[in-house]
C-alpha positions as CSV (number, residue, x, y, z in Angstrom):
1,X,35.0,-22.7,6.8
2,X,34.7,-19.0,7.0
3,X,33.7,-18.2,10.6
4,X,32.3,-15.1,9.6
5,X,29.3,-16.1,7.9
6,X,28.6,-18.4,10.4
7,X,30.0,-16.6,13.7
8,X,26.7,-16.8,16.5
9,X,25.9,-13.2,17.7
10,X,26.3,-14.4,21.4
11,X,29.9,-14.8,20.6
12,X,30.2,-11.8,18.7
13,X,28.9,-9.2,20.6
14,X,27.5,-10.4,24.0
15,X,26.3,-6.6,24.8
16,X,23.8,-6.9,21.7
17,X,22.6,-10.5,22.4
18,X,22.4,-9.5,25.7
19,X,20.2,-6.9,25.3
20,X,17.8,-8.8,22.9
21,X,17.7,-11.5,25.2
22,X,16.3,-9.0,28.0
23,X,14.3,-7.6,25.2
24,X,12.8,-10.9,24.5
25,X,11.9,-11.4,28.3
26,X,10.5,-8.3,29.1
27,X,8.2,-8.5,26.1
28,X,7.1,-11.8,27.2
29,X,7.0,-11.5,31.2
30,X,5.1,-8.2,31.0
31,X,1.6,-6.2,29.5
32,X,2.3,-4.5,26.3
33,X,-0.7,-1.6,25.9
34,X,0.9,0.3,24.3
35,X,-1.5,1.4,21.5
36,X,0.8,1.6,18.5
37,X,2.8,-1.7,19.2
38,X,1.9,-5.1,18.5
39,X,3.8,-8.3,18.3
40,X,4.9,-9.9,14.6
41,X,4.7,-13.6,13.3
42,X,7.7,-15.5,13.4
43,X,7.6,-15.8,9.9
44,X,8.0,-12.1,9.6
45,X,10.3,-12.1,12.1
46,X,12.6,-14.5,9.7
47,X,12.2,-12.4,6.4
48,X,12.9,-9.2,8.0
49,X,16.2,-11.5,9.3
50,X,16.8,-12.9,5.7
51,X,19.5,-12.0,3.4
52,X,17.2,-9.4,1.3
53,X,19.5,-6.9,3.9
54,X,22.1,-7.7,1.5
55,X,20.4,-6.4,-1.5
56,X,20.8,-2.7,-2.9
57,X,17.2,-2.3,-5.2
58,X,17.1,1.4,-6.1
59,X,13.9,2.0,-8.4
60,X,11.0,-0.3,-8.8
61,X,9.9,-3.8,-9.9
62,X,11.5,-4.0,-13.6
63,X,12.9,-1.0,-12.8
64,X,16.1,-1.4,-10.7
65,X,19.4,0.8,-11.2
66,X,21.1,-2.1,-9.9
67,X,21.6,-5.8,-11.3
68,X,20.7,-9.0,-9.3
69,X,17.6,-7.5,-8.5
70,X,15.0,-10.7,-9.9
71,X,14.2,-11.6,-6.5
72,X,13.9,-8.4,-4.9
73,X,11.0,-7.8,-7.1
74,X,9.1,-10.5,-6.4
75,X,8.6,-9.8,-3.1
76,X,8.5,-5.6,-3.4
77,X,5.9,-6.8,-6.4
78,X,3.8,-9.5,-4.1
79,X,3.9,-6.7,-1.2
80,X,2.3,-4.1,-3.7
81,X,-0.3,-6.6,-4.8
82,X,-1.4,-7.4,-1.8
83,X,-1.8,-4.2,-0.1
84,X,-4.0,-3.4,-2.9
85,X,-6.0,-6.2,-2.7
86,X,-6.4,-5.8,1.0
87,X,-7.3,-2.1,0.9
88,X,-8.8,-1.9,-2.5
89,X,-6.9,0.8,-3.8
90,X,-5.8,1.6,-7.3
91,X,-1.8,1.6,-6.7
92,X,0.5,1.4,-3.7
93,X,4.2,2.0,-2.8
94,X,5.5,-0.2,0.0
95,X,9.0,1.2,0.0
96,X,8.8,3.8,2.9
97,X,10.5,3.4,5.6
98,X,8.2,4.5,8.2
99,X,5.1,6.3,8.3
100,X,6.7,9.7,9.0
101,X,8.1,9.3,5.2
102,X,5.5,7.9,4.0
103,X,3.9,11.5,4.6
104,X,6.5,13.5,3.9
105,X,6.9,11.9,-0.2
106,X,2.8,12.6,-0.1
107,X,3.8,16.2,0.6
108,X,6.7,16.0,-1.9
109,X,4.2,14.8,-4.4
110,X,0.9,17.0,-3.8
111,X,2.3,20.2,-2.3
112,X,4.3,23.1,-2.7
113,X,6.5,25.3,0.0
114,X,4.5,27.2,1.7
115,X,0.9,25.6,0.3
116,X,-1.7,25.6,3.3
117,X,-2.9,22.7,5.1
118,X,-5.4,21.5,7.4
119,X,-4.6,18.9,10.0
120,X,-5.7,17.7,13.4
121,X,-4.3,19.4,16.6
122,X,-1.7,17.0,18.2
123,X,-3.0,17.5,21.6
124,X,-6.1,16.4,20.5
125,X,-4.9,13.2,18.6
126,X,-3.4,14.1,16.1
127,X,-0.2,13.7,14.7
128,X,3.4,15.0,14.4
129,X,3.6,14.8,10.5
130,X,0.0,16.5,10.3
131,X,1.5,20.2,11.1
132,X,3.3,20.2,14.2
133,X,6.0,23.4,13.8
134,X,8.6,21.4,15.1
135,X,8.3,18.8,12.4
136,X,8.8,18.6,8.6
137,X,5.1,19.4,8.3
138,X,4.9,22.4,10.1
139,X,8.0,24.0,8.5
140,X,7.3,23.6,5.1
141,X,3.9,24.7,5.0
142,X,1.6,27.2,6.4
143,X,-0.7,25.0,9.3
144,X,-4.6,25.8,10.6
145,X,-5.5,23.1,12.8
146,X,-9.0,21.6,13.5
147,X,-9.8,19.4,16.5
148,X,-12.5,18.0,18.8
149,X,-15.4,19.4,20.6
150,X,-14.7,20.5,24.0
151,X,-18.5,18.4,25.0
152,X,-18.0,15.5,23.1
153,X,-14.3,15.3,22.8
154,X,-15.2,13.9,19.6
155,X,-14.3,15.6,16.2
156,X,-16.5,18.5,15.7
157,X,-17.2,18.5,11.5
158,X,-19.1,21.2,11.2
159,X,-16.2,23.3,13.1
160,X,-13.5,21.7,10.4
161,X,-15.6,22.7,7.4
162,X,-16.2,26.2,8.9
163,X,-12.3,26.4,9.3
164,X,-11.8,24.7,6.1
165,X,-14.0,27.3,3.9
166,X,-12.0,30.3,6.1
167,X,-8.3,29.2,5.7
168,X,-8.6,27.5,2.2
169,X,-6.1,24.8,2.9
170,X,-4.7,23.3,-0.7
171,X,-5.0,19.1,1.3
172,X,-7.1,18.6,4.4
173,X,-5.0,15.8,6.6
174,X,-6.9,13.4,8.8
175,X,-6.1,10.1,10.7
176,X,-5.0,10.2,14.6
177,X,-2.6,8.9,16.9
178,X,-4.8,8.9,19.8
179,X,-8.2,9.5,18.8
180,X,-10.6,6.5,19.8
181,X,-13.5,7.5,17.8
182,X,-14.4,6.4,13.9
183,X,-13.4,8.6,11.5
184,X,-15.9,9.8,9.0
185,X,-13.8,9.7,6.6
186,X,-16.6,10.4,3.7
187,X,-17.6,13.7,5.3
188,X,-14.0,15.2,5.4
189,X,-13.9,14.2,1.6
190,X,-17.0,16.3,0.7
191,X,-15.3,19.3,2.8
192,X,-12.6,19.0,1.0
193,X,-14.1,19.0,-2.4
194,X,-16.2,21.5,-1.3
195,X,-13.5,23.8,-1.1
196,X,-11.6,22.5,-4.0
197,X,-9.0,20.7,-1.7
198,X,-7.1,17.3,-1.6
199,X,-7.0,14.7,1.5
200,X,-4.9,12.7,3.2
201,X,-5.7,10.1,5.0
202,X,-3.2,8.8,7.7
203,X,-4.8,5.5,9.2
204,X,-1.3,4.4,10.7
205,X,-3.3,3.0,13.7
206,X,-7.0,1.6,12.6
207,X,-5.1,0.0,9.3
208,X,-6.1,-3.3,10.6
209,X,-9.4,-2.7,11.6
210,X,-10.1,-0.5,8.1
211,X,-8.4,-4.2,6.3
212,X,-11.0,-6.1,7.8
213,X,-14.6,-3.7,7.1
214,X,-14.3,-3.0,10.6
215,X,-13.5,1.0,10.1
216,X,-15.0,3.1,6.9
217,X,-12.1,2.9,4.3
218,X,-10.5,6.4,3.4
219,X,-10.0,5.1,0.2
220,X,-13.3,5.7,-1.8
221,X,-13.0,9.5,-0.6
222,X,-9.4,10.5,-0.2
223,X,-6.9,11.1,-2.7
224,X,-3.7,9.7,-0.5
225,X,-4.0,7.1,1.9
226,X,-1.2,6.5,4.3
227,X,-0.4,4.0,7.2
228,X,2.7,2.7,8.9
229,X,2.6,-1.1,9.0
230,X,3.1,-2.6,12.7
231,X,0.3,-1.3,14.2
232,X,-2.4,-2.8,14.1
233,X,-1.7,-4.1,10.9
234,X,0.8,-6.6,12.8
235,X,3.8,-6.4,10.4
236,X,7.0,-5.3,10.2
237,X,8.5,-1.6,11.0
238,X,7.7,0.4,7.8
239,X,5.0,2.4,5.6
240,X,3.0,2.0,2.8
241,X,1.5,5.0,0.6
242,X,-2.0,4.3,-1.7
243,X,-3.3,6.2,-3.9
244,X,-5.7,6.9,-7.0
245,X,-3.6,5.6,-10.7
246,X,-3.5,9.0,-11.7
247,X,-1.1,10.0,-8.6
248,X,0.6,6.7,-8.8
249,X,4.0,8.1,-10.9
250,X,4.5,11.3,-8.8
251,X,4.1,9.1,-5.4
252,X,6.7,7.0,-7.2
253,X,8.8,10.0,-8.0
254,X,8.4,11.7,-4.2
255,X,9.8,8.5,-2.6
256,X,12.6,7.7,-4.7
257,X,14.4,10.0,-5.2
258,X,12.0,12.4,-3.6
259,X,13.0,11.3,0.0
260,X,14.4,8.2,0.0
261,X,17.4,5.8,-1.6
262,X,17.2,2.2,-1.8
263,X,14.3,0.7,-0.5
264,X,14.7,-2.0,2.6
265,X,14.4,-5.0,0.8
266,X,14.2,-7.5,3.8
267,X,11.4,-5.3,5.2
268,X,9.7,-5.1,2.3
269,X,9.5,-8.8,2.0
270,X,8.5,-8.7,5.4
271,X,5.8,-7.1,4.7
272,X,4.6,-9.0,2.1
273,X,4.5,-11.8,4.9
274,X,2.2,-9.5,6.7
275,X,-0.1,-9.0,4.2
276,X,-0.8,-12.0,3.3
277,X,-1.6,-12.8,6.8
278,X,-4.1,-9.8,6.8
279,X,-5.5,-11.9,4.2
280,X,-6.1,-14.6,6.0
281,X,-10.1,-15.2,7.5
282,X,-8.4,-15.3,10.8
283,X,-7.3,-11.7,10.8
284,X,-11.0,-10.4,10.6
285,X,-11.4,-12.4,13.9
286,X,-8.3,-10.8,15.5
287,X,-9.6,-7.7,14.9
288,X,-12.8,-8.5,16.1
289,X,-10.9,-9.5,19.2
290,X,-9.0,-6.4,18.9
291,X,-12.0,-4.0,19.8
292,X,-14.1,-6.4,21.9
293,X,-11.0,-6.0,24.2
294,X,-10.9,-2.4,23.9
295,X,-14.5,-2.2,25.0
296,X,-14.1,-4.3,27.6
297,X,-10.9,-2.5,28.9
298,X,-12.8,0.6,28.5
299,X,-15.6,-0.5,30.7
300,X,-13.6,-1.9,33.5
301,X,-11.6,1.1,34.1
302,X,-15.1,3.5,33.6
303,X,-16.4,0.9,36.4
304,X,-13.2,1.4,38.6
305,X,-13.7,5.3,39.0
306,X,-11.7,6.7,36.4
307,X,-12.9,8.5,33.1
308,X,-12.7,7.7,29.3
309,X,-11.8,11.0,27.4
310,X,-14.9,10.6,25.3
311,X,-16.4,8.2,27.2
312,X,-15.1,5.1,25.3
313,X,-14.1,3.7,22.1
314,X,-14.6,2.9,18.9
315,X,-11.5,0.7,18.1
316,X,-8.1,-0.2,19.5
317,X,-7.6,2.3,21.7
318,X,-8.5,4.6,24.9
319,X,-7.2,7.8,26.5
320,X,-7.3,7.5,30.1
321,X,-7.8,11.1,32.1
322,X,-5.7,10.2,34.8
323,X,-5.4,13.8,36.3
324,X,-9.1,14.4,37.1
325,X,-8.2,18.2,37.0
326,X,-5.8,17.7,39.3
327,X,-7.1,15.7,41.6
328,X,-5.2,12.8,40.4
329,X,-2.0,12.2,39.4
330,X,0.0,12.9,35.7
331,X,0.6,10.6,33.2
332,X,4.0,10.7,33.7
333,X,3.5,9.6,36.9
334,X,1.3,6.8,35.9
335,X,3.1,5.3,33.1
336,X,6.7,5.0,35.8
337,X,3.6,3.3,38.4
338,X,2.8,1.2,35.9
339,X,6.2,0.5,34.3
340,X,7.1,-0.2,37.3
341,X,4.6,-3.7,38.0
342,X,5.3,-4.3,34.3
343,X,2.6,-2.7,32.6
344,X,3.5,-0.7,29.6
345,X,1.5,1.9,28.8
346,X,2.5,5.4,27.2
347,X,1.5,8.9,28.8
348,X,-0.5,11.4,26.7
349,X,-2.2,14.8,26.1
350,X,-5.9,14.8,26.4
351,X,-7.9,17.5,24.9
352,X,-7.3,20.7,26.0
353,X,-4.7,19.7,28.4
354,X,-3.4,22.1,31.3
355,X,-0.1,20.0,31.4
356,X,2.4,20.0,29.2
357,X,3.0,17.0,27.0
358,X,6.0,15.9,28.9
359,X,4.0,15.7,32.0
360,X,0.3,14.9,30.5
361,X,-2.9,14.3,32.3
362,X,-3.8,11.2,30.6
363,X,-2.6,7.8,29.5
364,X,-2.9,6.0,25.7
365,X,-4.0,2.1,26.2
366,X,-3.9,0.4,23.0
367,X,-5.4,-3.7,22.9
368,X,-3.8,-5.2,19.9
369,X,-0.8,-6.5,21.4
370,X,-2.4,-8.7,24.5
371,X,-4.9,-9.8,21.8
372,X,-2.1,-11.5,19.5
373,X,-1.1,-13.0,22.7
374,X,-4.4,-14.7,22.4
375,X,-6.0,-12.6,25.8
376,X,-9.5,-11.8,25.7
377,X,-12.5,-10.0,27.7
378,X,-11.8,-12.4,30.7
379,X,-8.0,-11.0,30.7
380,X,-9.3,-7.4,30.1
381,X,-11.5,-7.2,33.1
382,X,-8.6,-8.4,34.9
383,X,-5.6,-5.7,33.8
384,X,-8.3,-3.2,34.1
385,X,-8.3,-3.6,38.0
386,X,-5.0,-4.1,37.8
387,X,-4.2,-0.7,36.0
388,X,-6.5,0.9,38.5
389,X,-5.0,-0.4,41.3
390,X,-2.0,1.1,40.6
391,X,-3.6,4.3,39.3
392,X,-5.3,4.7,43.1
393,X,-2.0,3.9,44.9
394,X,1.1,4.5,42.9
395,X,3.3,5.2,45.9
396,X,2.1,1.5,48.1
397,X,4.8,-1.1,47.7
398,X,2.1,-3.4,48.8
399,X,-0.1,-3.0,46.0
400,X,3.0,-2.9,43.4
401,X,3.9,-6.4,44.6
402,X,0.6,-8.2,44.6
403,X,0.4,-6.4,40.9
404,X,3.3,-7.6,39.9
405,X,3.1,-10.9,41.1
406,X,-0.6,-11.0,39.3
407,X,1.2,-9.8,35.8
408,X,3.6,-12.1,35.5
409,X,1.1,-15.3,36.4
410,X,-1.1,-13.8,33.8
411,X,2.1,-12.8,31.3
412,X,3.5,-16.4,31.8
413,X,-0.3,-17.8,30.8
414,X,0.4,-16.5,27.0
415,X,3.3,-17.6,25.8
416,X,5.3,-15.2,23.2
417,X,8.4,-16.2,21.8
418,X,9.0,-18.9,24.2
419,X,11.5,-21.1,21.9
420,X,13.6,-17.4,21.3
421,X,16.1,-18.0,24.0
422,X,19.2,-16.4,24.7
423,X,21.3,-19.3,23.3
424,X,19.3,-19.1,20.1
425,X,19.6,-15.3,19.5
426,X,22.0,-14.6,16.2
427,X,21.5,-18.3,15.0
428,X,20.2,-18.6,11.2
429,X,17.8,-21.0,12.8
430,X,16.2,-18.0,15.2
431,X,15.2,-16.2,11.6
């Protein structure tokens, strides 16, 4: 028997299964809320573990440059189908390899160097890919950025279409990291034709909730529509690019060969799996779940003394003003606190921040993640006090150890991954 093929990773490299195995634990024995994670089936934890990693697919579905390919495209082809059907869109390209590329080939395929766009100011909630100098967007292209009202600390429209009708931008970019507000997603569409412009809608983090009916759809109103996949669409690491039929060969064209080589085959199929879960009636009532929790998260912390950068939410996430103009603490300081009694939480900009984005004076909760655990409002209320707790006292080692204490009884009450123990990791029976 060749031992190679069937060589444990424990006994290969105990530094790697090591690490997984801690991994594995620290998902499990602490609070995940961080807003653009979320926890995958086992069943798409076993095809993104399947041979498919074996398989070179360059091209498409009946398409390949490559032989062998007949089962490749069966998933690649089941993926396409069913991101269409979930998002009702005329054609879609799951090959990207992360949402960052799945931009960049709508760029490839839309734009020219040095074309104007319009996108949302990171430090408002916006996003790297939308403009930012320091990234692909923002040196290819000349940038105006809009962002929210300093009042409402919601988007101000009327502001983007005044910018939109001075700058002339050849796409309008929308879509947030950390913007907890709806998007209204048909307005920037009629600013954008009414300047003669295209739009691209990044949903990376309300994909789930627009699946469901439970976000306006981009679709209907924007030429591209792109999202990464394991957010709150709960599948695997990747992208996914949709767009109208008449777009659908130069999308093709941007991603391969535009910016990529040979797709990730196992992924792909991985997120096939994910789809078709999204399909599922159950999904609607995760993401139901999803912002119930967010609300009720929201609330508790509102009630504990601290403030909502907007004043709440309107889907998975929150933006926590932790520095109180300096009367608190920074982000940074509040995400090692929290780290710290195994909450995981990411520090953040807030509108028209005085720190830098290193330090930050807020912090991004996100609830998808507890909620696939199977927590709800009861759970909220509870992690809320926690959080604030911590937020009040960061230095007390009395407080971190009642915190902690209280994490890992309410960790250890929703189970994840329980059967995934070390002596399993880098089995073919662990997927």
């Amino acid at each position: 028997m060749n031992n190679f093929f069937n060589a444990n990773l424990a006994e290969v490299d105990s530094i790697v299964a090591g690490a997984i195995s801690d991994e594995t634990n620290r998902q499990a024995n602490g609070l995940e809320l961080i807003a653009s994670e979320n926890f995958v089936s086992e069943a798409v934890l076993q095809a993104m573990g399947s041979v498919f990693t074996n398989k070179y697919a360059e091209g498409y579905p009946g398409k390949r440059y490559y032989g062998g390919c007949e089962f490749a495209d069966v998933v690649e082809q089941l993926a396409i189908d069913r991101a269409k059907e979930i998002f009702g869109a005329e054609h879609a390209n799951v090959q990207p390899h992360s949402g960052a590329q799945a931009n960049m080939s709508v760029f490839l395929a839309s734009l020219n160097h040095g074309d104007k766009i319009l996108g949302m100011n990171l430090s408002h909630g916006g996003h790297l890919t939308h403009g930012h100098p320091m990234n692909f967007s923002g040196i290819n292209f000349e940038v105006s950025d809009y962002g929210v009202s300093r009042e409402t600390e919601t988007i101000d429209y009327d502001e983007l279409q005044r910018i939109a009708e001075e700058k002339r931008p050849k796409m309008i970019v929308c879509g947030a990291s950390a913007y907890p507000r709806t998007i209204d997603f048909q307005r920037i569409g009629e600013i954008a034709r009414s300047i003669g412009a295209i739009v691209m809608a990044d949903i990376a983090h309300i994909a789930g909730l627009v699946a469901v009916g439970l976000h306006p759809s981009p679709v209907p109103h924007c030429e591209f529509v792109t999202t990464t996949t394991h957010k709150t669409l709960r599948g695997p690491r990747g992208g996914l690019i949709m767009c109208r039929e008449e777009s659908a060969k130069a999308i093709d064209k941007a991603v391969f060969p535009g910016v990529q080589g040979g797709p990730l085959v196992h992924i792909i199929s991985a997120k096939a799996v994910a789809f078709g879960e999204a399909l599922r009636e159950d999904f609607k009532a995760y993401q139901q779940q999803v912002l119930d929790n967010a609300k009720v998260l929201a609330a508790t912390l509102q009630t504990e003394g601290l403030r909502i950068v907007s004043g709440g939410t309107d889907n998975h996430l929150m933006l926590v003003d932790v520095f109180a103009g300096g009367k608190g603490i920074t982000g940074k300081v509040a995400e090692k606190a929290l780290d710290a009694v195994h909450i995981t939480v990411n520090k953040n900009t807030i509108p028209f921040d005085t720190n830098s984005p290193f330090t930050a004076s807020g912090i991004r909760l996100g609830t998808p993640a507890l909620t696939t655990r199977g927590m709800k409002e009861d759970e909220m209320r509870t992690i809320g006090k926690l959080i604030a707790a911590i937020l009040r006292e960061p230095e007390s080692e009395e407080v971190k150890t009642k915190v902690k204490n209280e994490v890992t009884e309410l960790a250890a009450k929703f189970s994840l991954y329980a059967h995934r123990s070390a002596g399993k990791i880098g089995s073919i029976s662990a997927g």
